[in-house]
N, C-alpha and C positions, 0 to 999 in steps of 0.2 A: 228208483230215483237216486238212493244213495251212492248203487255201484257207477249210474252213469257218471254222476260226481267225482269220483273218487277215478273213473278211467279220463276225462277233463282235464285231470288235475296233474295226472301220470304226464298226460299230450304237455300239456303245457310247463310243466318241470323240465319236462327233455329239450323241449323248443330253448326255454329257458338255458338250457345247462349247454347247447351247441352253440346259439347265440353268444355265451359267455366263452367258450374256448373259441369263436371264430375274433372274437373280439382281443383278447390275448395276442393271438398269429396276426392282427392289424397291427397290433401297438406296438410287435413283435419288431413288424417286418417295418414300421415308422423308426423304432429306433434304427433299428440296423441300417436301413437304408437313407435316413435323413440325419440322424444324431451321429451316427458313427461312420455312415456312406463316405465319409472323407477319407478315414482314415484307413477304412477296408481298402477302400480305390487306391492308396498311396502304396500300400502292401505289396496289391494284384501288380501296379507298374514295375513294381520293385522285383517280385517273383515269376509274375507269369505273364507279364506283359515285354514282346520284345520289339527291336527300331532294326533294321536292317535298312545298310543304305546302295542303291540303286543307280550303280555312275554312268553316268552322261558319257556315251563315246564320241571322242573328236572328231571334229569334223573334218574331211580328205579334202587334199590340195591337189588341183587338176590346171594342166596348163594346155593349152592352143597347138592342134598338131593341124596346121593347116585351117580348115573350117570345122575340125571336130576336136573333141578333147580327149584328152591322154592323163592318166593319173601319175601325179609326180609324188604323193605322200600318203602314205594309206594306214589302217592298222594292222597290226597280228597281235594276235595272243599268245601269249605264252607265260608258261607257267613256274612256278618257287616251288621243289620240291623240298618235303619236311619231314622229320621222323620225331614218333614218340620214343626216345631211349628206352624207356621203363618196359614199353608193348613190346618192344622188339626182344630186350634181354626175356621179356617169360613168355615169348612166344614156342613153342613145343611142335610145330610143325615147320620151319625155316630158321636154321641156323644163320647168325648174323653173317659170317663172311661169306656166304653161298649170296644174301643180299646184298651186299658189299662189293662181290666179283658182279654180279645182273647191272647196278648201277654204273660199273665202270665201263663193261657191253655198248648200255644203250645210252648213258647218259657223260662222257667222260670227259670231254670238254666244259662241258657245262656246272660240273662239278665244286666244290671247293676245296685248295689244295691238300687240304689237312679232314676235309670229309670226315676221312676212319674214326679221328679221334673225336668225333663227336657222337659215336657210337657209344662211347662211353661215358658219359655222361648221362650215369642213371637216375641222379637225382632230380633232372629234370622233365619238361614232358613237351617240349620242342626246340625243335632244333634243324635248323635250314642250312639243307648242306649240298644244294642248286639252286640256281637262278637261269632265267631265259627259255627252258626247255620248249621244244615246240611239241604239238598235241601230240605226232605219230611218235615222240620219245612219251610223251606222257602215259597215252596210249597204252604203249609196249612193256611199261612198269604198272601199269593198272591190270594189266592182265595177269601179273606173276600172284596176285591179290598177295602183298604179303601184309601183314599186320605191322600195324604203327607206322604207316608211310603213308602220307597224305597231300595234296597239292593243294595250289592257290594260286588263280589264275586272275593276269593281268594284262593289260592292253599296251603294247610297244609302237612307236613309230616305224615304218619302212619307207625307205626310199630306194621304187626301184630303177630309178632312173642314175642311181650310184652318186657322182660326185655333179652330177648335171645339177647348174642352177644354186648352187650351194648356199652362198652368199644373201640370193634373195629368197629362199628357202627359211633359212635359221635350221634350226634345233630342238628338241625337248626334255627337258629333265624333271625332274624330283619338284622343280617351282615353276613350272610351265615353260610357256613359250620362250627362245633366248635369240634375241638376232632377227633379222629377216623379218617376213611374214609371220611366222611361228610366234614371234614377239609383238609386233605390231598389232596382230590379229588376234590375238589370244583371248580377249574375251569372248572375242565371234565362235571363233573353234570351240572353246572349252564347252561352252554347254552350260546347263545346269543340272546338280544331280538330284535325284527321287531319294524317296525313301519309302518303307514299310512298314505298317506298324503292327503286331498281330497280336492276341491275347490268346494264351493255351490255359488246357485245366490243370488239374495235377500229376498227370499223366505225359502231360507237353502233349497232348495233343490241339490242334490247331479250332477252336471256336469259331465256326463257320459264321456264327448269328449275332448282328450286335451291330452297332454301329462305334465301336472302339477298334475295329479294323478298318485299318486306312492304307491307303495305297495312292502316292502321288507318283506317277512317271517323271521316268527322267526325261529332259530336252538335250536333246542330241546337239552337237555343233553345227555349224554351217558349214556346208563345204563350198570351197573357196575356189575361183579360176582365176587365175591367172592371165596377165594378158601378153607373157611370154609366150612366145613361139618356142616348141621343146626344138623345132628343128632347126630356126635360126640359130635361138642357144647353142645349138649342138655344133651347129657350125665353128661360132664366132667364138667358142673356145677352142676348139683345134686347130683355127690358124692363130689365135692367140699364145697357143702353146708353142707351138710350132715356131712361131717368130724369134719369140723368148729365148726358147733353148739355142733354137741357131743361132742368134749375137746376143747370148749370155747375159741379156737382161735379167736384170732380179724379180721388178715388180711390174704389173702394167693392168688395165684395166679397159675395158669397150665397152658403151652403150648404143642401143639402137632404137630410135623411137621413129613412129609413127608423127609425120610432123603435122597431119590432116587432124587426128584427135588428141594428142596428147599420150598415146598408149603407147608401153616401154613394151618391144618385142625381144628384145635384148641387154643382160648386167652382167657379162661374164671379168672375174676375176683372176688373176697370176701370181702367186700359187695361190689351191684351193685346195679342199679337205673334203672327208664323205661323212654328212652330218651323222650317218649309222653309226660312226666310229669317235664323234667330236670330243669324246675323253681324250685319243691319241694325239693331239694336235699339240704341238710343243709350243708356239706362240701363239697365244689369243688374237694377236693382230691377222689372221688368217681368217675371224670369222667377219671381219668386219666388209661391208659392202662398199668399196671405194670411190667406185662412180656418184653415189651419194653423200658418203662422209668425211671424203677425204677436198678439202677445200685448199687450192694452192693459186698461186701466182698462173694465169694460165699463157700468159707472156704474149706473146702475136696473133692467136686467135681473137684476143679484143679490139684490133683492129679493126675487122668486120662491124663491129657495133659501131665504131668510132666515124667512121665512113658511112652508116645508116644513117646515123644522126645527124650526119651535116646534109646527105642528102635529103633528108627529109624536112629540114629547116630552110631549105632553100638559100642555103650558103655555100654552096659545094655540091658539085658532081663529078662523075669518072675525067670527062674531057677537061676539069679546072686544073691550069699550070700556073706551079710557083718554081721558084729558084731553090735548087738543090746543093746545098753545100757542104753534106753530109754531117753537119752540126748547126744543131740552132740551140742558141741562150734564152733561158728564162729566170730571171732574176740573177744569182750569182752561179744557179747551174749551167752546166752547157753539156747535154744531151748529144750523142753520135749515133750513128749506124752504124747496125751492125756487118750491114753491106754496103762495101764501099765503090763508087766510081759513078753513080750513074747520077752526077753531078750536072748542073746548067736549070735550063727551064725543062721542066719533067711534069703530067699528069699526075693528077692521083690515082688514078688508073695504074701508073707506073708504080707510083709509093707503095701500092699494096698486091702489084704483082711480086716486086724485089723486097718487101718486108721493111722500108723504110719510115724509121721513128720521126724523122723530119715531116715528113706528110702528113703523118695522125695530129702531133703537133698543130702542123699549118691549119689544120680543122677545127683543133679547137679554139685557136686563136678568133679563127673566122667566124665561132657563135658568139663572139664578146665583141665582133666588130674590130680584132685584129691585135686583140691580147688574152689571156687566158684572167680576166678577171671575173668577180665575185658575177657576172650576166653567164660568161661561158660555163663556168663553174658550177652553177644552179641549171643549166640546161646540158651538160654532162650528164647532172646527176640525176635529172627530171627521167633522162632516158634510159640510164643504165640499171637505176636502183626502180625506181615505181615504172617503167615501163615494161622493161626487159627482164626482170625482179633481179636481177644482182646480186650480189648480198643479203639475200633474204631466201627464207626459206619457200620452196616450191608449192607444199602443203601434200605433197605423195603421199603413200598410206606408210612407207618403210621410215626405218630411221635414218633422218638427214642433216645434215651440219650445214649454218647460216654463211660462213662464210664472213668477208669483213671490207665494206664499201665507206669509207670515211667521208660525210655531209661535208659541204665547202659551212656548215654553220660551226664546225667546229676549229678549232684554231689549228689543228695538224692536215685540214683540207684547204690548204694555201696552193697556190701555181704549182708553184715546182710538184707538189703530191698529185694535183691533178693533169699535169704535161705528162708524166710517169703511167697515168691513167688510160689515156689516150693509146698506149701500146701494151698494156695489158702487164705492169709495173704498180708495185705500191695498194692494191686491189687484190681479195682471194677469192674465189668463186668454186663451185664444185663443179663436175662435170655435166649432173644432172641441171642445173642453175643455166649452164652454158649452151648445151644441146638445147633444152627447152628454149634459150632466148633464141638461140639460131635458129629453132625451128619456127617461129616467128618473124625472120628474115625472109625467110625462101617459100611460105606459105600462103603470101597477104599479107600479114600484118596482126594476128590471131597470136595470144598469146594462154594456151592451154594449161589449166592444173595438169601435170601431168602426172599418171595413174599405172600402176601395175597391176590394176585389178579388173579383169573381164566381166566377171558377173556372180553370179550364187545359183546353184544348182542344188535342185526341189528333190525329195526323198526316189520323185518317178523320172529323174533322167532333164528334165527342164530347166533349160536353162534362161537364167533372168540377167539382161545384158545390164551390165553399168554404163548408164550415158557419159559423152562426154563430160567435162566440166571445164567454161572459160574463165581466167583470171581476167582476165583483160582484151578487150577486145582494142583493133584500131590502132597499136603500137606504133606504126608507121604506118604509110599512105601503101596502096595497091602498088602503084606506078612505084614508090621507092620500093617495094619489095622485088618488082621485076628486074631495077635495075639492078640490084644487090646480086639476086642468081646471076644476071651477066657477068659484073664484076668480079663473082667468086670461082664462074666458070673460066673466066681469063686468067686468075691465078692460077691457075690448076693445070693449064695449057701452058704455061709459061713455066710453068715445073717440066714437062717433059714427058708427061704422065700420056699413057695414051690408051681412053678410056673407048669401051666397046662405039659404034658409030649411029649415030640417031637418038645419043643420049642425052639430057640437060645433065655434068657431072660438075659440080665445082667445091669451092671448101680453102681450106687455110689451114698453112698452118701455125704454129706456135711453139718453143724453147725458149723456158724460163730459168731464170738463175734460182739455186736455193740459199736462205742464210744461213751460217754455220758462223758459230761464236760471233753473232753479233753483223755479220756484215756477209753482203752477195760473194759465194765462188763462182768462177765459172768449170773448175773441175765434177762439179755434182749440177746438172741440169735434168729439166722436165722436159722431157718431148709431147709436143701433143699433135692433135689434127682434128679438126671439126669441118663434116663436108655431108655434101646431100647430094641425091641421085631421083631422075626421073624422067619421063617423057613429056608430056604437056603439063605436067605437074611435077613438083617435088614428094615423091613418096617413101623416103626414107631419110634421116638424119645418122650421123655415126658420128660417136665422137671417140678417138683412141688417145690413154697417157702413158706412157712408160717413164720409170724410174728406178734408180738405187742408189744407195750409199756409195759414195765416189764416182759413181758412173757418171761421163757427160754424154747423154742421150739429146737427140734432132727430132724434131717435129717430122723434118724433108725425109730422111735416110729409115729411122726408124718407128714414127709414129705411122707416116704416110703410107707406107707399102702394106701394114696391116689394114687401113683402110678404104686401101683400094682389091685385094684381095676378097674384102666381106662383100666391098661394093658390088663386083663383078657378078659374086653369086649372086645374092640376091635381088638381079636384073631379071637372072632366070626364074631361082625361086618365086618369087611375087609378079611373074609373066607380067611383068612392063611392057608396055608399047613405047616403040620409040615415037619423038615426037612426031606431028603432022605437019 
């Protein structure tokens, strides 16, 4: 009885005495992990906890070759090559200048001029003495395995479409997108980037187990279309070019839009630069897109509007005759032509075949019932500014300039500012402001946001179209819209021009004064031209500016002949039918 007590007693000591050290390793593992858990955990972030971050590649720019697309901006890789100084001087199998000669082999352009002497620099432990390299140079130097020489690879823009499209392209640098699309777009493109989170032991090996291992993916950009044509584009700068150099114009610029939806198929600029290279470029003013930011006086092109407007008010049409006397007075000014002779009772039809200021005038006259006061004034503006948008910005996705349309509420939109109006005087518009209203001329009476953006294309090749988008619909009546294509194909007939046969072609054009210190020369003038092309439809709009310092540039001589040249082709190119 005694022993079985006494063996009882042994059981229950030890039960006793495990229960007491498992009790210990509780309170053990409470402190550690509840009292102190903080501070442990702030340690492991600090030592063995690492973030590695995961960049978002940009998204590719692709423009319209036809009905398929064509990449106009893509990525490469390429890599910063870097050396440990320290690894290399005690390295014992590759002497440095045996390294030194291999670099100069494979990588020698890419190099930095002074490279060598960062060989020497041993008291530090890197030192980048390449930049750009591409893989097969990287490649070629990872193979030589030498010690202390390491890379670091990053993502470059290309454009292998060279200097094509420049303008509405942009650029990218060190702070993203600059210019163009690249600027405009740049959140779309940019992405967002991932990151990684991973906890190792003391060993830095990698802790598979745990939920303090995080991995967020990165979001790629968007790749972006274009609703450029690369081969209109490709056109409409080489005869752009081409015009240029042969009568030693300085600057000039052409767009071409779609006047059915609003979509710009065409923004070529004179001169132009290759965004691969846009460090090289000696003035900044080269990257800027002019058919959108450059807002000028567009001089006789807004005649077209002026002669809209009164037909559409039912105060004026082609066959209304007034008395031409190559000057009319409004208040203390008195206003001429600039063509003179075709004096008497004359059409307006005539007015805006010979470009005469007297006519536009007699129009505006005629929406105030026979003066240009505060009625014609407010129905000028009704049309030019909120119908036609004017002076106001288009709402494109690029960067564009407003331009400058003075309200008759204001005390500098008195007569004489708005007679001046009437023939495209006193008023600034961009090109993209003018095309668009024109393409509201010759279309019905639709007046389009217009857009350079096709669509957004899916990781698998799918492409998601961008509807059109209308500002305004109903700008003018159907019927004034027909008449206007007549009218404008009569100017155009009456120039001399003698476009393919069975085509609707007509258009305007316009030479504006510039100011310099204060007041109009006529030594520095703006040629322009604004005209549409089609068969039972208007299916193209073009509008061309050329300009320079001193130069006095023609709308007729040298705006006109580059757009009838884009015209011609692209009769072919976009297999037009003539009309029925």
């Amino acid at each position: 009885m005694i022993l079985g007590f006494k063996n009882k007693s042994r059981t229950g000591y030890l039960a006793v005495s495990i229960l007491g050290v498992f009790a210990v390793i509780v309170i053990r593992l409470f402190f550690l992990q509840v009292i102190e858990g903080a501070d442990y955990r702030a340690r492991a972030d600090k030592g063995q906890r690492k973030q590695f971050e995961i960049k978002a590649q940009r998204g590719l720019i692709y423009a319209m070759d036809g009905k398929k697309l064509t990449k106009m901006v893509l990525n490469e890789t390429v890599y910063t090559l870097w050396i440990d100084p320290q690894e290399v001087a005690n390295s014992k199998k590759v002497k440095k200048n045996e390294i030194i000669s291999e670099f100069r082999k494979i990588a020698g352009g890419n190099l930095r001029d002074d490279f060598e002497k960062l060989f020497e620099k041993t008291s530090t432990r890197y030192q980048v003495i390449g930049t750009k390299l591409s893989l097969k140079q990287a490649n070629a130097i990872r193979e030589k395995k030498f010690h202390g020489v390491g890379f670091t690879a990053e993502t470059r823009r290309v454009y292998p479409e060279g200097n094509l499209a420049a303008q509405v392209l942009g650029f990218v640098n060190d702070n993203g997108g600059n210019y163009g699309i690249e600027q405009a777009m740049n959140k779309e493109l940019t992405g967002t980037d991932g990151y990684k989170k991973i906890t190792t032991d003391a060993f830095n090996q990698v802790i598979e187990v745990g939920s303090e291992n995080i991995e967020k993916p990165a979001v790629n950009g968007k790749n972006i279309v274009l609703s450029i044509d690369r081969n209109i584009q490709a056109r409409v700068e080489k005869v752009l070019k081409s015009q240029m150099e042969l009568k030693g114009m300085k600057n000039g610029s052409v767009l071409v839009m779609n006047p059915k939806n609003g979509k710009i198929m065409a923004m070529a600029n004179y001169p132009t630069y290759s965004p691969a290279d846009y460090g090289k470029v000696e003035k900044s003013s080269v990257y800027n897109n002019n058919t959108a930011t450059m807002a000028y006086e567009n001089g006789s092109v807004i005649k077209s509007f002026t002669m809209a407007t009164g037909i559409n008010e039912g105060v004026a049409s082609p066959s209304t005759r007034y008395n031409n006397t190559d000057s009319i007075r409004i208040e203390d000014i008195v206003i001429q032509n600039a063509v003179l002779g075709h004096t008497g009772s004359i059409t307006l039809q005539t007015a805006m075949n010979y470009s005469l200021n007297t006519g536009m005038v007699t129009i505006g006259k005629l929406l105030g019932g026979g003066s240009l006061n505060s009625t014609a004034r407010n129905k000028i503006y009704d049309y030019f500014h909120n119908r036609f948008g004017l002076g106001q910005e288009t709402g494109i996705e690029i960067l564009e300039s407003k331009g400058l349309l003075v309200s008759p509420k204001q005390a500098e939109g008195n007569a004489v500012r708005y007679s001046n109006m009437t023939f495209g005087q006193g008023m600034t518009t961009t090109m993209l402001q003018t095309a668009n209203a024109f393409s509201s001329l010759v279309n019905g009476g639709t007046l389009y946001k217009p857009s350079v953006i096709q669509g957004i294309v899916d990781e698998n090749g799918k492409l998601s179209n961008k509807e059109p988008e209308i500002n305004q619909q109903a700008v003018i009546s159907k019927e004034t819209s027909e008449q206007m294509k007549q009218v404008l194909e009569g100017v155009r007939k009456v120039g001399g021009v003698k476009d393919p046969a069975g085509y609707q072609i007509g258009g305007k054009t316009g030479t504006s004064q510039t100011i310099v210190g204060g007041k109009y020369v006529d030594y520095q003038t703006i040629g322009s031209y604004v005209g549409f092309g089609g068969g039972d439809e208007a299916e193209y709009v073009i509008m061309v500016a050329v300009w320079g310092e001193n130069q006095n540039l023609q709308g007729s001589k040298d705006a006109a002949p580059i757009f009838t040249e884009i015209s011609n082709w692209l009769l072919n190119y976009l297999e037009i039918k003539p009309k029925n």
